[in-house]
Residue frames as qw, qx, qy, qz and C-alpha x, y, z in Angstrom:
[[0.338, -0.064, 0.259, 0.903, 136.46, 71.47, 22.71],
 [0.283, 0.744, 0.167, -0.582, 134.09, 74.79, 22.45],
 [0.030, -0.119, 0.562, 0.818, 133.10, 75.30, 18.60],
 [0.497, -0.019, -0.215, -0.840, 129.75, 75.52, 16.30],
 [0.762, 0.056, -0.474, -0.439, 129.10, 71.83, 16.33],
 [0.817, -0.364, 0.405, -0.191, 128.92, 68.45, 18.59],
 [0.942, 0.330, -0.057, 0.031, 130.36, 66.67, 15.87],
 [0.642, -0.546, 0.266, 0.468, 134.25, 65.60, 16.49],
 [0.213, 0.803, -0.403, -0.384, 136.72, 67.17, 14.47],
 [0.283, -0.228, 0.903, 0.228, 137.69, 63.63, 13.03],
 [0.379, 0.629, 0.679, 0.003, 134.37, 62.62, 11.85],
 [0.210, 0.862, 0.134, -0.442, 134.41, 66.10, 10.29],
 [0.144, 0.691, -0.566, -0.426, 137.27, 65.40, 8.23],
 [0.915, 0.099, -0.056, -0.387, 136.17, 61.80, 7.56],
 [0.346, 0.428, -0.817, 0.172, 138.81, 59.97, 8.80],
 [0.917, -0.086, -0.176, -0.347, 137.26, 56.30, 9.44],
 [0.893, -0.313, 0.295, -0.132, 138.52, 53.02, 10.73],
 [0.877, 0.230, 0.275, 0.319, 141.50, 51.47, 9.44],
 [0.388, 0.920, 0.034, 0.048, 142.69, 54.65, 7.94],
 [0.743, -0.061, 0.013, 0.667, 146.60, 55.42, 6.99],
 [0.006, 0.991, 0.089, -0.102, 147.81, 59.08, 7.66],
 [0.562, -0.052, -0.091, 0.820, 150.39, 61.10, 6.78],
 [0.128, -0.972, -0.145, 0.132, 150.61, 64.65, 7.90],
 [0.598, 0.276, 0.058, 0.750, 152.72, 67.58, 6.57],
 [0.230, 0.328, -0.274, 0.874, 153.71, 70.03, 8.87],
 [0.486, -0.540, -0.686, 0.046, 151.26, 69.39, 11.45],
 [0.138, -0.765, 0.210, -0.593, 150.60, 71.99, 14.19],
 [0.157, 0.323, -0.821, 0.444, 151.89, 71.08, 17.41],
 [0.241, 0.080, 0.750, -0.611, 149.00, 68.62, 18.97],
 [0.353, 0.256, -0.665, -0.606, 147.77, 67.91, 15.90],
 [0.421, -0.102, -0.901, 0.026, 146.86, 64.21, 17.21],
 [0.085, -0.231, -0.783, 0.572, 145.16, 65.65, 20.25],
 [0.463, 0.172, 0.026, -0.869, 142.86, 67.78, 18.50],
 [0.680, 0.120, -0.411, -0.595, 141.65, 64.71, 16.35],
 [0.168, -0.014, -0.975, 0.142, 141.53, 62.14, 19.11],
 [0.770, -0.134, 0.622, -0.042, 139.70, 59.96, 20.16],
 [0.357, 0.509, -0.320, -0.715, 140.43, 58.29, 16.89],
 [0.889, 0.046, 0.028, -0.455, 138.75, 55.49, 15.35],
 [0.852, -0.372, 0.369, -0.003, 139.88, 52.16, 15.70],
 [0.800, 0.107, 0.366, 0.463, 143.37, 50.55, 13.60],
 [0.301, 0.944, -0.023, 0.134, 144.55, 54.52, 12.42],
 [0.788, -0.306, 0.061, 0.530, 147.62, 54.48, 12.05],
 [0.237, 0.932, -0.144, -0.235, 150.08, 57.40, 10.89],
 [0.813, 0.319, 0.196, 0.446, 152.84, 57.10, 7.74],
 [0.459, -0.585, 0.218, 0.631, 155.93, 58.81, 7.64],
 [0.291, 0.449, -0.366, -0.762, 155.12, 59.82, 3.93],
 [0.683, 0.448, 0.065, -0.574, 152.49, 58.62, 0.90],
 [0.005, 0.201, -0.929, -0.311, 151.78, 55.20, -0.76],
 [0.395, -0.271, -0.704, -0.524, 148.94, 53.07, -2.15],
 [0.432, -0.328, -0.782, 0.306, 148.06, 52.41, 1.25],
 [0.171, -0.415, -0.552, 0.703, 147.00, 55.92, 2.37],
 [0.053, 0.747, 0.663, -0.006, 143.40, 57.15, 2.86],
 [0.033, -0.922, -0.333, -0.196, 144.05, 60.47, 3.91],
 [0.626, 0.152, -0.095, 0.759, 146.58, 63.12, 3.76],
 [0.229, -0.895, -0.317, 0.213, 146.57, 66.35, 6.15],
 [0.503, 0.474, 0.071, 0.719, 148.42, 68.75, 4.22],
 [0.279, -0.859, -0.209, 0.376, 149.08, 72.29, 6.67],
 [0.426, 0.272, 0.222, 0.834, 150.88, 75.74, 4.81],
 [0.009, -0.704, -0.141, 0.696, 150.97, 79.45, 6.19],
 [0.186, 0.660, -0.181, -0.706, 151.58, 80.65, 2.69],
 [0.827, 0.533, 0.093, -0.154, 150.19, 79.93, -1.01],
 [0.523, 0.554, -0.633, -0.134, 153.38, 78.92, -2.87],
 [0.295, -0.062, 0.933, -0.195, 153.81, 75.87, 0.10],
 [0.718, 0.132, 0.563, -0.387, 150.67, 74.88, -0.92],
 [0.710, 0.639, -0.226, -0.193, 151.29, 75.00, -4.55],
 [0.157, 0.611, -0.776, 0.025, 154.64, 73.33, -3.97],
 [0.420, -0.086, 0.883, -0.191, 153.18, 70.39, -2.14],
 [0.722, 0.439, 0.377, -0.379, 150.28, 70.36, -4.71],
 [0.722, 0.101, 0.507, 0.460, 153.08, 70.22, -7.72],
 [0.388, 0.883, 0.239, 0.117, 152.15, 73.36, -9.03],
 [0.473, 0.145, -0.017, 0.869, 155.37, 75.48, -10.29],
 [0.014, -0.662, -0.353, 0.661, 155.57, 78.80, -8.10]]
């Protein structure tokens, strides 16, 4: 993938071994941008003690505030 850096876009977002995802509103191919990914990642269908690292996607500032808790 053409951008500034060698470094993968996974390792950029620091998502490690073992990790539990959940994505929210993902872009289509979402997974293919951040593959290869590191060994035992698995993805969750929504958010418990168990997960490392949440990918959170929003076209417009009140989604984000809404997912962050913040009244619009």
């Amino acid at each position: 993938m053409a951008g500034y850096s060698d470094t993968p876009l996974v390792k950029k977002l620091g998502i490690a071994e073992g990790f539990k995802i959940l994505t929210i509103d993902a872009p289509p191919g979402y997974r293919a941008l951040i593959s290869p990914l590191p060994a035992s990642v698995s993805f969750a269908a929504k958010a418990d003690a168990s997960t490392n690292f949440v990918h959170a996607f929003a076209m417009r500032r009140v989604v984000l505030e809404r997912l962050r808790g913040k009244p619009p």
